[in-house]
matplotlib code that plots the C-alpha trace (Angstrom):
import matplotlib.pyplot as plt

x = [92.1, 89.0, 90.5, 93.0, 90.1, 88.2, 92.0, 92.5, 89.1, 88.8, 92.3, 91.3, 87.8, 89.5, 92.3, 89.5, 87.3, 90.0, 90.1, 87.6, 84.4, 82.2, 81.2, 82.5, 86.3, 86.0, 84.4, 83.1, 79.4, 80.7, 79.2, 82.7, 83.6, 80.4, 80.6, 84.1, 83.4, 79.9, 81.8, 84.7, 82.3, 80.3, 83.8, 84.2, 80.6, 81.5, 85.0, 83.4, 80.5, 83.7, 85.4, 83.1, 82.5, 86.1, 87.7, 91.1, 89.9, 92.7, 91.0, 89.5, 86.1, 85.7, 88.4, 86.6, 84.7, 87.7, 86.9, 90.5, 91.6, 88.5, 88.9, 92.3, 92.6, 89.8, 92.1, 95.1, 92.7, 91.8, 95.0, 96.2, 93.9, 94.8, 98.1, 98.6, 96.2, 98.8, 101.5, 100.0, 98.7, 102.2, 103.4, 101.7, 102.2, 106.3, 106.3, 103.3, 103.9, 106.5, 110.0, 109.3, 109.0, 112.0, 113.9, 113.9, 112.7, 110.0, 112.0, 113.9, 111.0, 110.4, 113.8, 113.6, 110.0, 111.5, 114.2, 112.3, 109.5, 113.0, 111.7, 108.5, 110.4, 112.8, 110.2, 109.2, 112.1, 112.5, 109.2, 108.8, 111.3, 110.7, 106.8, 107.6, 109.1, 107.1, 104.1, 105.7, 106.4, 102.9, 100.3, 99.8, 96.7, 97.4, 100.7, 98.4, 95.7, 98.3, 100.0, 96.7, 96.1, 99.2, 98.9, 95.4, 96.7, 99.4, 97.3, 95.2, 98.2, 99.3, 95.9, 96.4, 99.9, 100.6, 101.0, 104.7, 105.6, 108.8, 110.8, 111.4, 108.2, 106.7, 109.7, 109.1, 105.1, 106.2, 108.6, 105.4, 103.4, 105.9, 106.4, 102.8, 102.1, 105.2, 103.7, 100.5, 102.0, 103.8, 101.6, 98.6, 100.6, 101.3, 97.8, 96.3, 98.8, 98.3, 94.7, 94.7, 95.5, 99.1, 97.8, 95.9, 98.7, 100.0, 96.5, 95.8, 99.0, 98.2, 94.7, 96.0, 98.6, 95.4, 93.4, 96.3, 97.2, 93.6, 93.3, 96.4, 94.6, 91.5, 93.4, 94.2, 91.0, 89.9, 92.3, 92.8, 89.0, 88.9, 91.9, 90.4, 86.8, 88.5, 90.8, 87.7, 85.9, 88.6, 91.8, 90.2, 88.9, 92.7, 94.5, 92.0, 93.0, 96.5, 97.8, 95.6, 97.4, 100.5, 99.6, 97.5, 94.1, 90.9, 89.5, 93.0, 93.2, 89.8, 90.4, 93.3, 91.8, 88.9, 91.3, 90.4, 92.9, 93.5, 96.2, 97.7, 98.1, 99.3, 102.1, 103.2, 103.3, 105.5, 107.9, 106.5, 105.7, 101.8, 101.8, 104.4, 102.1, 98.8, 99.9, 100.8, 103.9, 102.0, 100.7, 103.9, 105.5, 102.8, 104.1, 107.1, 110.0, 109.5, 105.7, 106.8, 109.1, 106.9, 104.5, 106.7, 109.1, 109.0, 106.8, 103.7, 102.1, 102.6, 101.0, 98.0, 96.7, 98.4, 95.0, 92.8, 95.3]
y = [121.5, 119.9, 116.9, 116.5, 116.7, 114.1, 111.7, 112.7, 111.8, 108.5, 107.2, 108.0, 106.0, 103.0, 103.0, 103.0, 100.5, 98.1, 98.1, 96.3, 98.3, 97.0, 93.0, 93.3, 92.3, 95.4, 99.1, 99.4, 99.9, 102.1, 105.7, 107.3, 104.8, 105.6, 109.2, 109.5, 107.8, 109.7, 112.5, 112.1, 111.1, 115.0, 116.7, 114.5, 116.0, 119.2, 119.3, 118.2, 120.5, 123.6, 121.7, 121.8, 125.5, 126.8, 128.5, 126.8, 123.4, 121.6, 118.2, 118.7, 116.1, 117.0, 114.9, 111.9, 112.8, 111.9, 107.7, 106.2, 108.7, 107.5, 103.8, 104.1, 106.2, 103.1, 100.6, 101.9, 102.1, 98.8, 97.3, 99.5, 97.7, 94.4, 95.1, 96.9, 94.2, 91.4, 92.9, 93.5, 89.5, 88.5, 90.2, 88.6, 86.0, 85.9, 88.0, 85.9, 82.2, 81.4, 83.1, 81.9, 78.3, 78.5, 79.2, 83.6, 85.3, 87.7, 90.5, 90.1, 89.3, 92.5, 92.6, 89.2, 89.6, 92.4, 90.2, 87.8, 90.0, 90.7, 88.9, 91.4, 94.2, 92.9, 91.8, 95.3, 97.1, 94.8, 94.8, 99.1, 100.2, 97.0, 97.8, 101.4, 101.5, 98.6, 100.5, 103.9, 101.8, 99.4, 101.0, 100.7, 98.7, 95.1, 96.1, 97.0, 94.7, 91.9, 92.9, 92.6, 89.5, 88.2, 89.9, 87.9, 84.8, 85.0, 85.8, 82.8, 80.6, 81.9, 81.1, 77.5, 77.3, 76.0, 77.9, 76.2, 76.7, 76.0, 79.2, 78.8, 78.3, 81.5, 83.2, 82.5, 83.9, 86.8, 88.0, 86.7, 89.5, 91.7, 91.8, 91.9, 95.0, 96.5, 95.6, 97.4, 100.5, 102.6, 101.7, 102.7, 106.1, 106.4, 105.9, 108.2, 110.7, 111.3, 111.0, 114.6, 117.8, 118.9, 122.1, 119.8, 117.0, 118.1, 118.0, 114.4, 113.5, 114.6, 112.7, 109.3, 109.9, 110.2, 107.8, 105.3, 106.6, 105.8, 102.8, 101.8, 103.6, 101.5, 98.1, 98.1, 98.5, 95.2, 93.2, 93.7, 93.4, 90.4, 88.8, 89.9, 88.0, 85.1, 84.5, 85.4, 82.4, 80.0, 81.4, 81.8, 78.1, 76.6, 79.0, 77.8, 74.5, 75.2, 76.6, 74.3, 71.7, 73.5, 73.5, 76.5, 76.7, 76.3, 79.7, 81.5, 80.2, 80.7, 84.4, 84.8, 83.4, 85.5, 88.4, 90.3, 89.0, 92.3, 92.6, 89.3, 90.2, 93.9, 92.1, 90.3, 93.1, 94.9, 92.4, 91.0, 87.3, 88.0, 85.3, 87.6, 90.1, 88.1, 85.8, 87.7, 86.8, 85.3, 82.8, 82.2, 81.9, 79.5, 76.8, 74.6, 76.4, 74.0, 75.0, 78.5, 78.1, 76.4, 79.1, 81.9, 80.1, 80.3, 77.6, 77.7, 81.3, 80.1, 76.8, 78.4, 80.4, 78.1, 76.5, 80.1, 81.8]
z = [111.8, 111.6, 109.7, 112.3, 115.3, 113.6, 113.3, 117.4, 118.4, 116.3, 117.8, 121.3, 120.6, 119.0, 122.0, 124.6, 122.8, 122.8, 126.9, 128.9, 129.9, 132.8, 132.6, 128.3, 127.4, 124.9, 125.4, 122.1, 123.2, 126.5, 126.5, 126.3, 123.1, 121.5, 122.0, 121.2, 118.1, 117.0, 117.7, 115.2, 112.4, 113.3, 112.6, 109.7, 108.4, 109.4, 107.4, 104.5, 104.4, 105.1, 102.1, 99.8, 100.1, 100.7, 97.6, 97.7, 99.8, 101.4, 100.6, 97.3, 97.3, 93.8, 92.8, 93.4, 90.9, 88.9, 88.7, 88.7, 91.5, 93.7, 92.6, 93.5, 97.3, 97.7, 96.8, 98.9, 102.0, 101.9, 101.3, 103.9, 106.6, 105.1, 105.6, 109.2, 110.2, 108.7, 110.7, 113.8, 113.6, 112.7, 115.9, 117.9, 116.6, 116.8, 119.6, 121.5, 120.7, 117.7, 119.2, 123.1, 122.4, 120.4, 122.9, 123.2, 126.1, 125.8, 126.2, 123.3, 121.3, 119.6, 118.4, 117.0, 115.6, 113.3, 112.3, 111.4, 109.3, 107.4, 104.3, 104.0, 104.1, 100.9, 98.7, 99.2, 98.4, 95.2, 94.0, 94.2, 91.8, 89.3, 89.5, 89.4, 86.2, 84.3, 85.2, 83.4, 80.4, 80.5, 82.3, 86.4, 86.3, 85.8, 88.0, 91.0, 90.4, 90.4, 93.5, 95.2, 94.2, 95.1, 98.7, 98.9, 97.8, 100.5, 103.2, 102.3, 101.8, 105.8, 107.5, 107.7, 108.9, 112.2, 115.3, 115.5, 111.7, 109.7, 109.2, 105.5, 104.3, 106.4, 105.1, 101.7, 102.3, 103.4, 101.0, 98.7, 100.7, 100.0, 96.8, 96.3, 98.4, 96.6, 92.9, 94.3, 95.9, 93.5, 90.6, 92.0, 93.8, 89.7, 88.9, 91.5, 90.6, 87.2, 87.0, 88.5, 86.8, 87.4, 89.7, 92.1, 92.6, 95.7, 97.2, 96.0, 97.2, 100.6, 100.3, 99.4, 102.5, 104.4, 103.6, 104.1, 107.4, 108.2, 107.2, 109.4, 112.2, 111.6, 111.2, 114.9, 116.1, 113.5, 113.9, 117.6, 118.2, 116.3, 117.8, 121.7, 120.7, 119.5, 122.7, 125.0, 124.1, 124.2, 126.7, 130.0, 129.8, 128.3, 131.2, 134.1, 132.9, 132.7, 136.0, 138.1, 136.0, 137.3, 140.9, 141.1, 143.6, 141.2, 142.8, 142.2, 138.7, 137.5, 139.0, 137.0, 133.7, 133.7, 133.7, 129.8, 127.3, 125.9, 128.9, 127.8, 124.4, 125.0, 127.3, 124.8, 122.0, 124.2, 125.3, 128.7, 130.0, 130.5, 133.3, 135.6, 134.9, 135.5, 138.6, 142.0, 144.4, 146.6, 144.5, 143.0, 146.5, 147.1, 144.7, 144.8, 143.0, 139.7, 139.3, 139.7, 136.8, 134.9, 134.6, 134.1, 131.3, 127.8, 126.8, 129.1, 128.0, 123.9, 124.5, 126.2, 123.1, 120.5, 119.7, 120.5, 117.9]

ax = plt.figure().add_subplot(projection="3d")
ax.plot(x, y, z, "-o")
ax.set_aspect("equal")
plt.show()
């Protein structure tokens, strides 16, 4: 119960710290942030001091003692922020900039984004049962180590690509990604696993679950946070310059620019055009029928944060 209080009350600080809060683009220093968040880490002390002193615990801290079952719930959390982080950036990404100026509207964006994360998903299902096995037969370290090297070396290899990349080539990164994240996963699940007497496997089972839930959990607030403080200092200045460009007033357009990004990107994580959410009627009524369109097609949005991104 406690566990699960601490899981509720982290997610609803991380939700809230991503919104705006007074004059900041993000609420992490807010009162209701900060005491959402100070609170969660309490029940977190508070479950492990009940832990520690229950007879049959239901999250044993004792098996940390156990070095390769620490080392290795420590290994799947941080791949499991690496990875919610890569997907959540990929997104946006597709979903944001890549699939509009190729031609798909951003309603059918989220569709398409999946279809085209495709390749991440096979190297994953190839590389589980190959690791799987190989690691029965060689031992899972050198399996899981290698798998996080390759997941590192493809997230390096994807940082320099373009905003309006070649297809192929990001393709062939992410089945690279995933093949890496599946040569990590079921070694180190073996390794975890059987580092544990057979009486206390079901317990570490539901502790490496945990700790890569959380790390998902935690990814969002990163990733997001880090994506928000990027486009802050860069977006409202490119879309000022944008829709005056287009015909917009300089008062109505600075206006609109200093809107948070956090409501542009959420837009587009869901499927919307951010400018028809971001520009009233009026002001669209306002221009000739050409500017209009302009704004609210397929290409002006994406080329906005193509340089922020």
């Amino acid at each position: 119960m406690w566990l699960i209080g601490f899981g509720v009350v982290q997610g609803i600080g991380l939700t809230y710290g991503l919104q705006p809060h007074g004059y900041s683009d993000m609420g992490w220093i807010g009162p209701w942030v900060l005491d959402e968040i100070i609170g969660g880490l309490a029940l977190l002390c508070l479950f492990y001091y009940i832990e520690t002193r229950a007879e049959t615990p239901m999250f044993n801290i004792r098996l940390f003692r156990i070095r390769a079952f620490s080392d290795g719930n420590i290994a799947g959390f941080l791949a499991s922020i690496g990875r919610g982080g890569l997907q959540f950036m990929l997104i946006i990404w597709l979903q944001g900039i890549w699939l509009p100026l190729h031609g798909y509207s951003f309603e059918r964006t989220p569709l398409w984004a999946g279809i085209f994360m495709l390749p991440l998903t096979a190297g994953f299902l190839i590389a589980v049962p190959v690791a799987g096995w190989l690691s029965d037969r060689y031992g899972a370290r050198s399996f899981a180590t290698g798998g996080m090297i390759m997941m590192a070396v493809s997230f390096g290899l994807l940082m320099p690509k373009p905003a309006n990349f070649s297809f192929p080539v990001f393709a062939a990164l992410l089945l690279m990604n995933g093949l890496g994240v599946g040569m990590f996963s079921a070694p180190n699940t073996t390794g975890i696993m059987n580092s544990v007497p057979n009486d206390e496997r079901g317990v570490a089972s539901g502790m490496r679950a945990t700790f890569q839930s959380t790390g998902m959990v935690l990814s969002i607030g990163l990733f997001f946070s880090l994506m928000i403080v990027g486009l802050s200092s860069t977006l409202p200045a490119s879309m000022s310059t944008g829709l005056q460009a287009t015909g917009v007033p300089a008062a109505t357009a600075t206006k609109i620019a200093d809107a948070p990004p956090v409501g542009s990107l959420f837009a587009a994580f869901l499927g919307y055009n951010p400018m028809e959410k971001l520009i009233s009627r009026d002001t669209l009524a306002s221009l000739t029928p050409q500017q209009s369109a302009t704004i609210t097609g397929k290409q002006f949005f994406p080329k906005l944060i193509w340089v922020p991104a």
